[in-house]
C-alpha positions as CSV (number, residue, x, y, z in Angstrom):
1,X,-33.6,-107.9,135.6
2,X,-32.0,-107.8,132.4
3,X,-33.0,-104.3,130.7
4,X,-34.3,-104.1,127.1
5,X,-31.9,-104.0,124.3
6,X,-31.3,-101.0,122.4
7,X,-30.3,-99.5,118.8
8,X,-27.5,-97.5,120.0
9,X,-26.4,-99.4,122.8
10,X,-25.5,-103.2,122.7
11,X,-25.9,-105.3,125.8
12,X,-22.2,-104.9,127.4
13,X,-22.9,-101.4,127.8
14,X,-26.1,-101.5,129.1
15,X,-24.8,-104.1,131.7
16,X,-22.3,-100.9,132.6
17,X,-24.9,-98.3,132.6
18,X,-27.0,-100.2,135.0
19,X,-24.0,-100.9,137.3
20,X,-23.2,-97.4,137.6
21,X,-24.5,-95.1,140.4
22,X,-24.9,-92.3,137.9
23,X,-27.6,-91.6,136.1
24,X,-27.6,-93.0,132.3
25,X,-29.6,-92.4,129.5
26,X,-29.0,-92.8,125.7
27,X,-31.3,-91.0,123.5
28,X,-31.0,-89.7,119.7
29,X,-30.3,-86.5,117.8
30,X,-33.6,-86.0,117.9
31,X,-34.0,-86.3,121.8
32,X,-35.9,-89.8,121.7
33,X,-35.0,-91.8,125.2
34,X,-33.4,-95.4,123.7
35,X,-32.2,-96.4,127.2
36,X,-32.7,-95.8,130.7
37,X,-30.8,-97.1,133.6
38,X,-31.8,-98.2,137.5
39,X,-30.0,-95.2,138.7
40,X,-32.3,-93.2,136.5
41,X,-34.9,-94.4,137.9
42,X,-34.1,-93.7,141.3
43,X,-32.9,-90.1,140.1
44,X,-35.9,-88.9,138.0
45,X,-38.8,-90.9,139.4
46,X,-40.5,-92.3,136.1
47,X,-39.2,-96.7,135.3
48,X,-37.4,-97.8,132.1
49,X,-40.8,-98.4,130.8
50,X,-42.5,-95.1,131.2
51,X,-39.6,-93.4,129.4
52,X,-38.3,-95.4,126.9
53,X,-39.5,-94.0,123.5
54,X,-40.6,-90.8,125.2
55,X,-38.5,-87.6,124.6
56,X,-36.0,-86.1,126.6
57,X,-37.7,-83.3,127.5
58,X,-40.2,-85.0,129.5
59,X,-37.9,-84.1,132.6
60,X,-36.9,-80.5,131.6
61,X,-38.4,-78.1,133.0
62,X,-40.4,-75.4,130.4
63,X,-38.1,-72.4,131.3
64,X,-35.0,-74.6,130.2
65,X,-35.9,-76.2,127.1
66,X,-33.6,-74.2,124.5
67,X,-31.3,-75.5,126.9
68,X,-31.9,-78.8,126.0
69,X,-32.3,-77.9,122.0
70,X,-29.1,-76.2,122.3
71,X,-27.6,-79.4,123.9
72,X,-28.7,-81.5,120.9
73,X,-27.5,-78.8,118.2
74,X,-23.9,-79.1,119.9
75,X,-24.3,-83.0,119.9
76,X,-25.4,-83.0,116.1
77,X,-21.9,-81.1,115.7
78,X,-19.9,-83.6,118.0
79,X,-19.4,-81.0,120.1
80,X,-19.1,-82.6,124.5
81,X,-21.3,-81.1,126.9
82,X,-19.4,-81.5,130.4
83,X,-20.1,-80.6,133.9
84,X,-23.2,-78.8,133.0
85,X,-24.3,-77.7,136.1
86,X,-28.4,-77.2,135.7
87,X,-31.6,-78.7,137.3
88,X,-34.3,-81.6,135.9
89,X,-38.0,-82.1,136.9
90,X,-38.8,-85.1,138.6
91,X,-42.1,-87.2,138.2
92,X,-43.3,-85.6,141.2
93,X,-43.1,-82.7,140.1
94,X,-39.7,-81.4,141.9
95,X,-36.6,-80.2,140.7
96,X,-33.2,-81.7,140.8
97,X,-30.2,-79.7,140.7
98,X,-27.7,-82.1,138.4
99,X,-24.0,-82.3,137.1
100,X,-24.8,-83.2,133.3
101,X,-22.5,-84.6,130.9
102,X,-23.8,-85.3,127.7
103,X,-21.3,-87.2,124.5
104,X,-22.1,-88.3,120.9
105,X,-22.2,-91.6,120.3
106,X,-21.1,-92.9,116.8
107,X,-21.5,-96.2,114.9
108,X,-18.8,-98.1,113.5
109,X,-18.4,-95.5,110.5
110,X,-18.2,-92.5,112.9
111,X,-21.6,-91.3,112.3
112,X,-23.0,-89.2,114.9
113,X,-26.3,-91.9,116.2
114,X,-27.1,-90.8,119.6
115,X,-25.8,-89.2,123.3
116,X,-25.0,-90.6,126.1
117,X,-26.4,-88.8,128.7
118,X,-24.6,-89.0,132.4
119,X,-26.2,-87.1,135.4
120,X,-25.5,-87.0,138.6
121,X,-27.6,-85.4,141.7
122,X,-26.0,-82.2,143.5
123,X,-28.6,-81.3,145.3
124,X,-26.4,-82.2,149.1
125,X,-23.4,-80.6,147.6
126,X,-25.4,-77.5,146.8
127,X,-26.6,-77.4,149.8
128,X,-23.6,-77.7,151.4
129,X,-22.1,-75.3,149.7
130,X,-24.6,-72.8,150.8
131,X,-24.3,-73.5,154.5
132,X,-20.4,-73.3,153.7
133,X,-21.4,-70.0,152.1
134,X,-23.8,-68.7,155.0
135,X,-21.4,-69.7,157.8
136,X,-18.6,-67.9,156.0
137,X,-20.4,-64.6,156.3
138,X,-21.5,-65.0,159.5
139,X,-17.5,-65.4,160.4
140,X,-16.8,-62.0,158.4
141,X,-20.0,-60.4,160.5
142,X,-18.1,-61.2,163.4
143,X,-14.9,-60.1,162.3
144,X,-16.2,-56.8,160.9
145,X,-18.3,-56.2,164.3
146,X,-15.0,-56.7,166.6
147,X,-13.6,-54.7,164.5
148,X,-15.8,-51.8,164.8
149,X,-16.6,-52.9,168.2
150,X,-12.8,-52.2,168.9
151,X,-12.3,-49.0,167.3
152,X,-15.7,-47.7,168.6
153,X,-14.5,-48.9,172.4
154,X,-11.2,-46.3,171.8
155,X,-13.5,-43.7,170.9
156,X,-15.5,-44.6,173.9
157,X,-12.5,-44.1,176.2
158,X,-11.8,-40.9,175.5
159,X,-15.3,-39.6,175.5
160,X,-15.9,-40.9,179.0
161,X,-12.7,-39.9,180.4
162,X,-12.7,-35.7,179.6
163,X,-16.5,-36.4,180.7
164,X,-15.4,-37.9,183.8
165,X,-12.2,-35.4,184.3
166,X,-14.7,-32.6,183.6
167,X,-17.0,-33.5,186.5
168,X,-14.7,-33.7,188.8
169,X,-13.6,-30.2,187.8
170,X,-17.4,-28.8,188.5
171,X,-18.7,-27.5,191.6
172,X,-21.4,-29.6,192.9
173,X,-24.5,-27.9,191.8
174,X,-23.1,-26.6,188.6
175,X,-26.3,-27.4,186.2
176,X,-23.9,-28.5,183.5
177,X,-22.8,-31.3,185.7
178,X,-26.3,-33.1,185.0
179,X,-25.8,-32.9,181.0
180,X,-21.9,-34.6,181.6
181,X,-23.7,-37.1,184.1
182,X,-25.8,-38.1,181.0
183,X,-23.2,-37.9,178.6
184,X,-21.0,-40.6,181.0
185,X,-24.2,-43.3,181.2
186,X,-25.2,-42.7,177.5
187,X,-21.2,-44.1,177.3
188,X,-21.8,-46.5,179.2
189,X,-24.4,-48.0,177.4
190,X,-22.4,-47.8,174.3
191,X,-19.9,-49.8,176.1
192,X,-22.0,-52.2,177.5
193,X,-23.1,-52.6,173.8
194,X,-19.3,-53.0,172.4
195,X,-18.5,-55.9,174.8
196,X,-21.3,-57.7,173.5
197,X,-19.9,-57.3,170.3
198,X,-16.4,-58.4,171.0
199,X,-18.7,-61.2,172.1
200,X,-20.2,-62.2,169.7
201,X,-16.6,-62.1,167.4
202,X,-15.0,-64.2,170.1
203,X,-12.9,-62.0,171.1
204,X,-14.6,-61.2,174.5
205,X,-12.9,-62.4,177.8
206,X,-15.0,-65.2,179.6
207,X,-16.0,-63.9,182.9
208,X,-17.5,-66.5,185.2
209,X,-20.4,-64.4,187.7
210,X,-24.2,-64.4,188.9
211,X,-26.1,-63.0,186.7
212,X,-29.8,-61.6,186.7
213,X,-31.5,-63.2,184.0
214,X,-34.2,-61.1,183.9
215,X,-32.4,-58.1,183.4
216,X,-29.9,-60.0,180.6
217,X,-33.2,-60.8,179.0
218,X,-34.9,-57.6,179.0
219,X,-31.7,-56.1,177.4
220,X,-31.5,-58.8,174.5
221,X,-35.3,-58.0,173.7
222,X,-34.4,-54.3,173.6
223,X,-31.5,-55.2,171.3
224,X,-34.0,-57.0,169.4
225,X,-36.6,-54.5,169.3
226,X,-34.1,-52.4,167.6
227,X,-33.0,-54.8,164.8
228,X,-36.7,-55.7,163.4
229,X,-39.4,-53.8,161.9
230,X,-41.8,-52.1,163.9
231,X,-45.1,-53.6,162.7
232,X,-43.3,-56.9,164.2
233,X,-44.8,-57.7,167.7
């Protein structure tokens, strides 16, 4: 289909814009949609019929439309918009996070007519980016918990070994002997607890055993427990 002719654009370039994956729309200074490609279409939601004739700001949303004045004020200057990274409504309603890029067009006397206005849809990359994002801070959680899980398994050592040398020091009987016997399973515990987080860092060593899954799971729900608030049930 051969798309309408326009005052600011003559047919080759339309022929371009509609060949182009990018989304393509001329409009004037005053924000008035002359032209509207396929890949518009696909972008925004709205055909080359609904928006021809129709202002810009038809898919801004509210809370960004001194962007969009601001974008015409540096156009009516000759001033480039590039790479603006910013998000559009689409007929449905939705938002669209977009790369903009917005130039002045001139006629043959180098008067400022029109923009062309070149988006492109970021939406994957963004999210992308933030699962790029998420997973690097999940990789420093687990460097920062072998880490401490390290360090804390040092401290660990020595508390259980003067707990352990002291016991064997004790008569049997001696009632202090119960409080040590605490002290060395309390330590134990804490152990148990740093090997889970050399674990989860990856730096635990794979040990290949039966286990009791009950007991493995009744200790993750205790671990659990501990990390959620307590009107969770």
């Amino acid at each position: 289909r051969r798309p309408p002719r326009s005052t600011l654009f003559p047919y080759t370039t339309l022929f371009r814009s509609e060949s182009s994956e990018d989304a393509i729309i001329g409009k004037s200074l005053d924000g008035t949609i002359e032209s509207w490609n396929s890949s518009a279409e696909k972008l925004y939601g709205y055909t080359a019929a609904e928006m021809l004739g129709q202002p810009v700001t038809k898919v801004v949303p509210p809370e960004r439309a001194n962007e969009e004045i601001d974008i015409l004020r540096r156009l009516g200057a000759g001033e480039r918009v590039h790479s603006l990274e910013t998000t559009r409504r689409k007929k449905d309603g939705t938002l669209v996070t977009i790369s903009l890029t917005v130039s002045p067009i001139r006629n043959a006397r180098g008067e400022i007519v029109g923009a062309s206005h070149i988006a492109r849809d970021v939406s994957a990359w963004k999210e992308l980016e933030a699962k790029m994002l998420q997973m690097q801070k999940i990789e420093s959680l687990g460097v920062l918990a072998g880490g401490i899980a390290h360090d804390f398994n040092n401290l660990l050592t020595g508390i259980m070994g003067n707990a352990s040398l002291m016991i064997d020091q004790m008569p049997e009987g001696t009632p202090d002997r119960s409080l040590l016997a605490a002290i060395m399973k309390a330590s134990e515990r804490a152990a148990a607890l740093t090997h889970q987080l050399l674990a989860y860092a990856g730096k635990g060593q794979l040990v290949i055993e039966l286990v009791d899954l009950s007991k493995i799971a009744e200790e993750i729900s205790q671990l659990v427990e501990a990390s959620i608030p307590r009107k969770v049930q």
